[in-house]
TIMI-2910 file (N, C-alpha, C, CB; in pm, 1 decimal, decimal comma, always signed):
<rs>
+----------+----------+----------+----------+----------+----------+----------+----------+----------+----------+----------+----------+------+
!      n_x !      n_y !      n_z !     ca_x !     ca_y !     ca_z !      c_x !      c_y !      c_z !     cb_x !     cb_y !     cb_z ! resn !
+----------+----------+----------+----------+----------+----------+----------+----------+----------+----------+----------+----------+------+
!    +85,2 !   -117,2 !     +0,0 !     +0,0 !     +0,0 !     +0,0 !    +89,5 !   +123,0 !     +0,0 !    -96,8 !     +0,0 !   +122,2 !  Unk !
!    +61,0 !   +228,9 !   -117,6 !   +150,9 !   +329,2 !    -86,3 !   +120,1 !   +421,7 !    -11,9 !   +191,9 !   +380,8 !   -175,2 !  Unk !
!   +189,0 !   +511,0 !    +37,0 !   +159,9 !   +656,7 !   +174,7 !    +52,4 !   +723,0 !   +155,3 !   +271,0 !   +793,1 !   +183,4 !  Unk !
!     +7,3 !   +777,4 !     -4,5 !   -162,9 !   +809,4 !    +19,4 !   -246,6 !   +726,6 !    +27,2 !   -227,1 !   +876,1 !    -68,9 !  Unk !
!   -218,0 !   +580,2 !     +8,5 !   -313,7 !   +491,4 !    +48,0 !   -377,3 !   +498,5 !   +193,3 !   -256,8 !   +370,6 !    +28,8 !  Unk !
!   -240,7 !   +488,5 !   +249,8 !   -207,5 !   +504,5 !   +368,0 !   -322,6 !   +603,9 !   +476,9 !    -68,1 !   +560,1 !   +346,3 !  Unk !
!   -304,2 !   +702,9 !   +361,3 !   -376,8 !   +832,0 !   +431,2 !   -469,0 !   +802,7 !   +439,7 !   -386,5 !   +955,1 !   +384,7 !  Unk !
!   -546,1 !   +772,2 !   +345,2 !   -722,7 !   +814,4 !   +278,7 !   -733,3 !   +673,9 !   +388,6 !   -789,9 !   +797,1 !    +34,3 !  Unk !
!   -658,5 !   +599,2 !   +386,8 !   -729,7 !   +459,9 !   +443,2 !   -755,4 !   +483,5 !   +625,4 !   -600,6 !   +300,7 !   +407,3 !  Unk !
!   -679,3 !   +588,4 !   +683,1 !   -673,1 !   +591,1 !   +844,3 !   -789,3 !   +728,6 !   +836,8 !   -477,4 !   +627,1 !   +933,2 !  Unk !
!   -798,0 !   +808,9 !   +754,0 !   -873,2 !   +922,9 !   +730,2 !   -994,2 !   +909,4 !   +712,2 !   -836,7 !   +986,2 !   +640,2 !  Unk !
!  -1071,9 !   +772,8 !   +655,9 !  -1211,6 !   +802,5 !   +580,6 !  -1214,1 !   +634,0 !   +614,4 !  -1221,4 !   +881,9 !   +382,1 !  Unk !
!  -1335,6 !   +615,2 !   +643,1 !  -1326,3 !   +418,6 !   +600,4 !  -1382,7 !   +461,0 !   +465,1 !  -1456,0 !   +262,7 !   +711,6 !  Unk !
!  -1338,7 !   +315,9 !   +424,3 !  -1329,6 !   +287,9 !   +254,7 !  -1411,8 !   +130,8 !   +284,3 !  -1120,1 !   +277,3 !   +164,1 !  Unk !
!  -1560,0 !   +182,9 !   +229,1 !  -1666,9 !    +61,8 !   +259,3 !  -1670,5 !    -18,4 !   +135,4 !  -1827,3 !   +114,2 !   +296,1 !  Unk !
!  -1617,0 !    +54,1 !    +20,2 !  -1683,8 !    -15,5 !    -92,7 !  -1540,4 !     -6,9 !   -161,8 !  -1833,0 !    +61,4 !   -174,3 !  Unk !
!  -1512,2 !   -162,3 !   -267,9 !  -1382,5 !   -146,6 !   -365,2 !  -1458,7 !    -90,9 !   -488,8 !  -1288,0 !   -304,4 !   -402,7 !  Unk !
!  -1344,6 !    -70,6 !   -589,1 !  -1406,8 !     -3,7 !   -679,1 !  -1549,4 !    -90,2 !   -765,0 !  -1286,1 !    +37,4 !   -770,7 !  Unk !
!  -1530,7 !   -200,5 !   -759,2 !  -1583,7 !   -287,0 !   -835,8 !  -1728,7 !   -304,8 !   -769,5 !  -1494,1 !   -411,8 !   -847,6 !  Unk !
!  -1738,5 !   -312,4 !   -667,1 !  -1887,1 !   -238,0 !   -528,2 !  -1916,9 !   -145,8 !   -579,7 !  -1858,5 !   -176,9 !   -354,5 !  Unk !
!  -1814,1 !    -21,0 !   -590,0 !  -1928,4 !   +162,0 !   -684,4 !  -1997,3 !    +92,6 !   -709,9 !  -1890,7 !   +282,6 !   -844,1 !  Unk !
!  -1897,3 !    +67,5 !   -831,1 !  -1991,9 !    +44,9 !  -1001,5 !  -2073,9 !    -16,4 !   -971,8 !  -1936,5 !    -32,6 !  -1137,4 !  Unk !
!  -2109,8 !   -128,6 !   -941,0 !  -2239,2 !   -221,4 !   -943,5 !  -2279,5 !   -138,7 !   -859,2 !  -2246,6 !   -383,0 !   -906,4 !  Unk !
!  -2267,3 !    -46,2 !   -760,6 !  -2381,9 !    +26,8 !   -685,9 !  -2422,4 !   +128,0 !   -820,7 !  -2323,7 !   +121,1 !   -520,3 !  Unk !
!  -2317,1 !   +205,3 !   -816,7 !  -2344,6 !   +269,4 !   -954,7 !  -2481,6 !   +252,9 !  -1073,9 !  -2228,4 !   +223,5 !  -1022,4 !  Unk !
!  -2445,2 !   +103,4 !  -1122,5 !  -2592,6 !    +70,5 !  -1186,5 !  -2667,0 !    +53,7 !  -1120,2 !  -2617,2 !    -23,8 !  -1258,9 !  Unk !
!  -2679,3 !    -16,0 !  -1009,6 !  -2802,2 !    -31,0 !   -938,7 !  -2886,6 !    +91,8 !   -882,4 !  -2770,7 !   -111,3 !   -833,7 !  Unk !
!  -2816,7 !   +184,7 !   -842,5 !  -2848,6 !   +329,0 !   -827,9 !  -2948,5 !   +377,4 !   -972,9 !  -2686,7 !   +420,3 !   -816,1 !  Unk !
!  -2932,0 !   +345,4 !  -1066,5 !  -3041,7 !   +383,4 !  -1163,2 !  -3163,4 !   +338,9 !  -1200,0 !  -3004,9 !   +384,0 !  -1253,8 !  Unk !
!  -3216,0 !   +283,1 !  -1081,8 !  -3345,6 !   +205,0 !  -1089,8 !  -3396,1 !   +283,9 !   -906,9 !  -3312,3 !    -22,5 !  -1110,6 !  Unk !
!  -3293,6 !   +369,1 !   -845,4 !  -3325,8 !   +442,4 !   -731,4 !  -3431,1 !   +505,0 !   -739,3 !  -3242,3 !   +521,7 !   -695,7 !  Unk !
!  -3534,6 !   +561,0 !   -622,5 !  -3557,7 !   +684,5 !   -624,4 !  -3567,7 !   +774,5 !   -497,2 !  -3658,0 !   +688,7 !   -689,5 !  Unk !
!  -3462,1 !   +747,9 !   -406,6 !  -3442,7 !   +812,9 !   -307,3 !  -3359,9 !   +891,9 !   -293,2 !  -3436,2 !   +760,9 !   -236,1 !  Unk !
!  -3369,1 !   +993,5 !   -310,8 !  -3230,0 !  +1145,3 !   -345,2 !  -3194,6 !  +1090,9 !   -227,3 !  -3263,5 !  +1363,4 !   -353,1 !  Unk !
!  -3215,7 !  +1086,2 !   -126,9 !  -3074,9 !  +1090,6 !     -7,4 !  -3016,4 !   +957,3 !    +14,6 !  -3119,8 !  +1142,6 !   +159,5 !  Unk !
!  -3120,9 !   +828,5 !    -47,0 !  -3018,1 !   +748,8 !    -71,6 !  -2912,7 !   +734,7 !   -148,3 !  -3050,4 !   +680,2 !    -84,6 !  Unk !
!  -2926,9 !   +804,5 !   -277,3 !  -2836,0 !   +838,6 !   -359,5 !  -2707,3 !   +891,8 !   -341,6 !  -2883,1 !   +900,3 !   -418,4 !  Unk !
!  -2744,2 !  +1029,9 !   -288,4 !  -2643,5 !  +1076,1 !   -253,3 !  -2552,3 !  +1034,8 !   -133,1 !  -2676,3 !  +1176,6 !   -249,7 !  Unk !
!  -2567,2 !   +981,5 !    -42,5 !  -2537,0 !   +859,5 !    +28,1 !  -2411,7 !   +757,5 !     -7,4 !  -2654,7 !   +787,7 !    +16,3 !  Unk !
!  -2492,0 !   +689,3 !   -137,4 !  -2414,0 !   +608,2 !   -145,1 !  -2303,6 !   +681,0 !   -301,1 !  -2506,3 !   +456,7 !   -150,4 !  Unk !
!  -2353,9 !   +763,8 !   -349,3 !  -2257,8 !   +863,6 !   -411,2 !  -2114,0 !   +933,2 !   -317,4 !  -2360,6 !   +987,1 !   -452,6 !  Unk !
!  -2184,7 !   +888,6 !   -215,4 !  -2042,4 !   +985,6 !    -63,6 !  -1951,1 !   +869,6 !    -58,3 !  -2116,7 !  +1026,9 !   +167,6 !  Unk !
!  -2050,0 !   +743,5 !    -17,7 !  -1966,4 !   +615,2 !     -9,8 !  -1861,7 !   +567,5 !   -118,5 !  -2059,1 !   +510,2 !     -1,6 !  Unk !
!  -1970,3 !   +564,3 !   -245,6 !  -1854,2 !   +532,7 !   -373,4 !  -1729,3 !   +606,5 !   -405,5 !  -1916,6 !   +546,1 !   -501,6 !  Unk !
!  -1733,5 !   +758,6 !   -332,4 !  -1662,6 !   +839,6 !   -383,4 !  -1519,7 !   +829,6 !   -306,6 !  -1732,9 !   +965,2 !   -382,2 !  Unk !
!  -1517,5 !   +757,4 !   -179,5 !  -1412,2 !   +699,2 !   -120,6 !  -1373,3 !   +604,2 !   -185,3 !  -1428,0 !   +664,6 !     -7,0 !  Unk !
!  -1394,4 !   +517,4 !   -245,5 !  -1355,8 !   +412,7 !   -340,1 !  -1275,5 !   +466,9 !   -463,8 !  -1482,7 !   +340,3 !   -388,1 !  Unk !
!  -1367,6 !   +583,2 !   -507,6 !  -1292,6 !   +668,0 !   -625,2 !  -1176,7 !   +683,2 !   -581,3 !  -1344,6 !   +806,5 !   -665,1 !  Unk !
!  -1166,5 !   +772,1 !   -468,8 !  -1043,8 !   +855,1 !   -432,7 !   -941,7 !   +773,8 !   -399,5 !  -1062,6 !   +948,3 !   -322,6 !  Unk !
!   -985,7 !   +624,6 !   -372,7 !   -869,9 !   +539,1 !   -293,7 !   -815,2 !   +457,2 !   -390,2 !   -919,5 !   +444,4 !   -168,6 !  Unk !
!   -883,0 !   +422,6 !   -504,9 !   -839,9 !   +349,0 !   -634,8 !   -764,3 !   +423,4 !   -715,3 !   -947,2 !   +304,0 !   -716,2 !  Unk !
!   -760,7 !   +624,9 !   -743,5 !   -669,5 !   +680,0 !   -842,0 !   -577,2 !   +751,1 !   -700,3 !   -753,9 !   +801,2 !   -982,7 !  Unk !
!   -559,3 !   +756,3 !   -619,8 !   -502,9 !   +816,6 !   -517,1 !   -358,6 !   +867,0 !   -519,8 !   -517,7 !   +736,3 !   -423,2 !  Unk !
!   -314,9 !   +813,2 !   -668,3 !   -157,0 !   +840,5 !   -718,2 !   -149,7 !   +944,4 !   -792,7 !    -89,7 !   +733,3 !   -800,6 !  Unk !
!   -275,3 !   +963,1 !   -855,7 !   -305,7 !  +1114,0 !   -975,9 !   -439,2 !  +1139,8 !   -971,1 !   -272,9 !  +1091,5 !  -1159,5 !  Unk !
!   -497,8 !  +1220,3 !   -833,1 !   -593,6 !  +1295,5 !   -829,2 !   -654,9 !  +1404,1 !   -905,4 !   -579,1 !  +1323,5 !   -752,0 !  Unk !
!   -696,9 !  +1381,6 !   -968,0 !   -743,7 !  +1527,5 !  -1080,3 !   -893,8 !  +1543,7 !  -1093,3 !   -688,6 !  +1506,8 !  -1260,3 !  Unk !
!   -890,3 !  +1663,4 !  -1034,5 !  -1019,4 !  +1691,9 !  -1019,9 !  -1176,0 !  +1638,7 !  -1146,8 !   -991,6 !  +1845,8 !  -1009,0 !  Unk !
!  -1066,9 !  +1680,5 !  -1294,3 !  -1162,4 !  +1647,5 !  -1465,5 !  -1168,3 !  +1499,3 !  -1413,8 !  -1055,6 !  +1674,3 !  -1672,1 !  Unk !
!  -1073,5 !  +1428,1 !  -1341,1 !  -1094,9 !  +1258,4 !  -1397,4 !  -1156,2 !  +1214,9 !  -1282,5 !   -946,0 !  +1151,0 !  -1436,4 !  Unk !
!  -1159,0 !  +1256,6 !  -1154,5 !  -1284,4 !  +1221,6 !  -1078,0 !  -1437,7 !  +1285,0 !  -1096,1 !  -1248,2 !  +1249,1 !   -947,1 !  Unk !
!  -1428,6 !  +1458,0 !  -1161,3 !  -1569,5 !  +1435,6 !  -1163,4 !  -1627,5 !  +1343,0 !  -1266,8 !  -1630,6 !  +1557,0 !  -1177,2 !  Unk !
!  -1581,0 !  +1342,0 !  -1409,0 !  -1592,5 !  +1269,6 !  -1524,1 !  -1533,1 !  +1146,6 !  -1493,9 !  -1535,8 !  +1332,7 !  -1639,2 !  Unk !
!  -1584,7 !  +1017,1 !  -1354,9 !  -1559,1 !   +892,9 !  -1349,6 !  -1647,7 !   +875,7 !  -1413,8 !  -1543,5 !   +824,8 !  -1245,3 !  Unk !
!  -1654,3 !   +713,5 !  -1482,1 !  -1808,1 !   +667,2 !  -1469,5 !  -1929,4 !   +656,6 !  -1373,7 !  -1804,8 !   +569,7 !  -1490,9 !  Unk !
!  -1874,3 !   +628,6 !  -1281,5 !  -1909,4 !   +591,5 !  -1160,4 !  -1990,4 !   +713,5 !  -1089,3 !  -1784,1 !   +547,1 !  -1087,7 !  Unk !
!  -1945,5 !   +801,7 !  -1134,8 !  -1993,7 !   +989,3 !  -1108,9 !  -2047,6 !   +992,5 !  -1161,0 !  -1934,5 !  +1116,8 !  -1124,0 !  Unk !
!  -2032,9 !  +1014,3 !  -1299,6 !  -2123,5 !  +1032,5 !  -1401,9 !  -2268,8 !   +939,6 !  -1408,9 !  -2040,2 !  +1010,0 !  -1520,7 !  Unk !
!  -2279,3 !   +831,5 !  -1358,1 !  -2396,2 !   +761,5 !  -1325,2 !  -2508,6 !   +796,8 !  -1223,1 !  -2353,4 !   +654,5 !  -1291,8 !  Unk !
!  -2445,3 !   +822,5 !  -1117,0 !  -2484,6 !   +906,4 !  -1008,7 !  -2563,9 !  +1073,5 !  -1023,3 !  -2351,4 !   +917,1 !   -939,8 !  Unk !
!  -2464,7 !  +1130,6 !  -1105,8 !  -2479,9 !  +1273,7 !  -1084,7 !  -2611,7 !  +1239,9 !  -1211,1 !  -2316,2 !  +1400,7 !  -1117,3 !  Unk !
!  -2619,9 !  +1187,5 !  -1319,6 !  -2731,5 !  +1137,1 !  -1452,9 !  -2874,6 !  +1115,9 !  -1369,0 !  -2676,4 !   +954,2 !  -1545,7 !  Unk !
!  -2852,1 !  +1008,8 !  -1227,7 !  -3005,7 !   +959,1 !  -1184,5 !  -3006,3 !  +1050,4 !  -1132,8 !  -3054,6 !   +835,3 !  -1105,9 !  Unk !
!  -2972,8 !  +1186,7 !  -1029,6 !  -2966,0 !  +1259,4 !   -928,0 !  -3059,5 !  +1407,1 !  -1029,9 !  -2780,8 !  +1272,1 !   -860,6 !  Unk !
!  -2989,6 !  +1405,5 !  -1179,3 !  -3055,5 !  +1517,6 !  -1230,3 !  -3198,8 !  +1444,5 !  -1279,0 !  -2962,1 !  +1597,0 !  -1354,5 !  Unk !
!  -3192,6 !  +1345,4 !  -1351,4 !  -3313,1 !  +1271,9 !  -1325,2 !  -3449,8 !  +1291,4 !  -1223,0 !  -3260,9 !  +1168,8 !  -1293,2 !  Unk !
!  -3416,8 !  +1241,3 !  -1121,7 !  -3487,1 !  +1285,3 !   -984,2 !  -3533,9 !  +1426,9 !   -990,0 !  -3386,7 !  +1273,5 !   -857,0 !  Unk !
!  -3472,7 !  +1527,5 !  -1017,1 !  -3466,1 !  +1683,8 !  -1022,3 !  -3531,3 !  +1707,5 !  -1126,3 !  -3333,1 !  +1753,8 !  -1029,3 !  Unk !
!  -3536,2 !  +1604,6 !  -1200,4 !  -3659,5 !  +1690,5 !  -1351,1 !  -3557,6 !  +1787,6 !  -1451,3 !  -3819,8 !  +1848,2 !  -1261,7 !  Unk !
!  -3408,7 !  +1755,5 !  -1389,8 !  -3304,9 !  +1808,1 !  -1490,1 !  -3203,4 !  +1757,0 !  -1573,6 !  -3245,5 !  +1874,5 !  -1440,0 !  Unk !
!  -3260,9 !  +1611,1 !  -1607,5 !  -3175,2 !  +1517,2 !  -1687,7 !  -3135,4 !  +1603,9 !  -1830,6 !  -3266,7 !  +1364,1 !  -1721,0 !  Unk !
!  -3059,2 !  +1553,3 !  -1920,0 !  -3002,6 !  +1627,9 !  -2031,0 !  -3007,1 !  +1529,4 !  -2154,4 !  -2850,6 !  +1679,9 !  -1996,7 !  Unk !
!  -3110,2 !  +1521,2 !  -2224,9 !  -3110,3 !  +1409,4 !  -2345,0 !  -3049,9 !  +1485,1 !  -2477,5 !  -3282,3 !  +1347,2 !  -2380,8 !  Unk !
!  -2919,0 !  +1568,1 !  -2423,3 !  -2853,0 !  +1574,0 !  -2592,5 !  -2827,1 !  +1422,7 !  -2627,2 !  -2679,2 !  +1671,3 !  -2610,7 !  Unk !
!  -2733,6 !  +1414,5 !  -2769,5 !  -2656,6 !  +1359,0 !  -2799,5 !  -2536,3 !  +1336,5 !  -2754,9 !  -2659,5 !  +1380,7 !  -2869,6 !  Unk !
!  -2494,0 !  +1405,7 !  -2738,8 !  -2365,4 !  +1412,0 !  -2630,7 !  -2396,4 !  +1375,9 !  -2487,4 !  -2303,5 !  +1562,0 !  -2620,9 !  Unk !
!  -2476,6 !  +1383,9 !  -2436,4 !  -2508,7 !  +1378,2 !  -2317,3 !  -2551,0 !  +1207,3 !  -2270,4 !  -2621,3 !  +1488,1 !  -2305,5 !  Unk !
!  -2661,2 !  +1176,0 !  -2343,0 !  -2683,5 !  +1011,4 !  -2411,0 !  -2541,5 !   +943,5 !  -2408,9 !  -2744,1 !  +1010,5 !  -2595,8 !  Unk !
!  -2478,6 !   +961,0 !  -2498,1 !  -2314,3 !   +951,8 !  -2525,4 !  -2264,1 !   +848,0 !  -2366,0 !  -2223,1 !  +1163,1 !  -2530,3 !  Unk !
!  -2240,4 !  +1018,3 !  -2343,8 !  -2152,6 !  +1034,3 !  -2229,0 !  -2239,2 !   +951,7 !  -2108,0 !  -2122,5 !  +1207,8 !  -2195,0 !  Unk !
!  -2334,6 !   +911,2 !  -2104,5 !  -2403,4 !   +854,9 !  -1995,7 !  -2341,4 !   +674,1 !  -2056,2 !  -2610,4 !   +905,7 !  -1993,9 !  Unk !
!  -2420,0 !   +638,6 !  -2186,1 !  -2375,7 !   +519,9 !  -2229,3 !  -2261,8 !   +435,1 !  -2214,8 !  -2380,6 !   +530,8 !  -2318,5 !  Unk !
!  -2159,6 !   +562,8 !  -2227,5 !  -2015,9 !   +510,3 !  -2222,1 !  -1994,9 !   +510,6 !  -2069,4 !  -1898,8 !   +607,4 !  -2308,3 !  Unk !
!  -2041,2 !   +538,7 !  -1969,4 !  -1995,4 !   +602,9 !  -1829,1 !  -2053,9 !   +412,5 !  -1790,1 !  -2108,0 !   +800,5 !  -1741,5 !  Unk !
!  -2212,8 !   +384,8 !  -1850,0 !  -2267,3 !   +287,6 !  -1783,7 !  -2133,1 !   +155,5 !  -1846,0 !  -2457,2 !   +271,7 !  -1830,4 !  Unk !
!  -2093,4 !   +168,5 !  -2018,3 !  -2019,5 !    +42,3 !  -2039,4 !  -1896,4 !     +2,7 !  -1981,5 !  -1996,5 !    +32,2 !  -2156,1 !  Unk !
!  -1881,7 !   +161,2 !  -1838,4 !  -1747,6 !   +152,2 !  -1833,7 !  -1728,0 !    +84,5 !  -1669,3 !  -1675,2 !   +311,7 !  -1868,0 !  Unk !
!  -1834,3 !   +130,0 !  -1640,3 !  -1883,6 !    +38,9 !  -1493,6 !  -1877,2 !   -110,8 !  -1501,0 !  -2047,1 !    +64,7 !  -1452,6 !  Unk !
!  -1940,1 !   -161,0 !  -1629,7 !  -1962,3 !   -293,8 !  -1606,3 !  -1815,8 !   -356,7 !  -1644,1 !  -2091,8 !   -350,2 !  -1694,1 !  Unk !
!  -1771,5 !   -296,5 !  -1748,5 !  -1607,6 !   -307,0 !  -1750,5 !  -1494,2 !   -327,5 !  -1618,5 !  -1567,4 !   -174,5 !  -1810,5 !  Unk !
!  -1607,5 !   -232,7 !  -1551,2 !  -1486,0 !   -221,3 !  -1440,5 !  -1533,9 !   -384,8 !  -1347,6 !  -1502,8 !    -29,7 !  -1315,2 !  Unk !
!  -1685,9 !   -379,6 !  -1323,3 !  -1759,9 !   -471,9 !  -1258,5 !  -1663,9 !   -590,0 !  -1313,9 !  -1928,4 !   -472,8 !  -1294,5 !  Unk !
!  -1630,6 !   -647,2 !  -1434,4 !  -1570,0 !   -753,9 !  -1507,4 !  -1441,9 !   -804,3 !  -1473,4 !  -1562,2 !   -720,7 !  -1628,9 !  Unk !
!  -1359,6 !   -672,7 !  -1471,7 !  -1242,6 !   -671,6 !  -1484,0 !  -1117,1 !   -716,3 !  -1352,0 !  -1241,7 !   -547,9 !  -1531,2 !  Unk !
!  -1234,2 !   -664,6 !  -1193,2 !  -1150,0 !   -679,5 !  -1112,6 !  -1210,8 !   -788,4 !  -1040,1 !  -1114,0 !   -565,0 !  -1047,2 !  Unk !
+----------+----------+----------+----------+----------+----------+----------+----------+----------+----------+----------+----------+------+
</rs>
């Protein structure tokens, strides 16, 4: 484990591995409890931070998939979802990238 592991790990419990988000991640899009959401958006987001913890950057955590799934049902809920093309896109690829991840580890 390296020294920011280190950190985030005595600093925050870390409930979920990355591969937990994501499948929370999708499962979160069949939600409809804003504060459960955001909830487990707090939870996943320790997972985020503890899986890239070597190159934190603000563009590549908000634009995770795993975010991007979250923040999609959350505007949803709000009656402020975004059906561009781009937007569709960017949701599609966010969901193929979860299950990727779900696969992979």
């Amino acid at each position: 484990m390296n020294k920011i592991n280190e950190i985030l790990t005595r600093q925050m419990e870390i409930r979920y591995t990355i591969k937990q988000a994501a499948k929370i991640a999708l499962e979160a899009q069949n939600a409809s409890n804003t504060n459960g959401i955001v909830h487990a958006l707090n939870e996943c987001m320790k997972a985020i931070l503890y899986e890239n913890s070597v190159s934190v950057e603000k563009k590549e955590i908000n634009n995770h998939p795993i975010v991007i799934l979250f923040l999609d049902k959350l505007c949803q809920l709000a009656g402020m979802q975004n059906f561009s093309d781009e937007a569709t896109k960017k949701f599609e690829n966010a969901r193929n990238e979860c299950k990727k991840i779900i696969e992979k580890t």
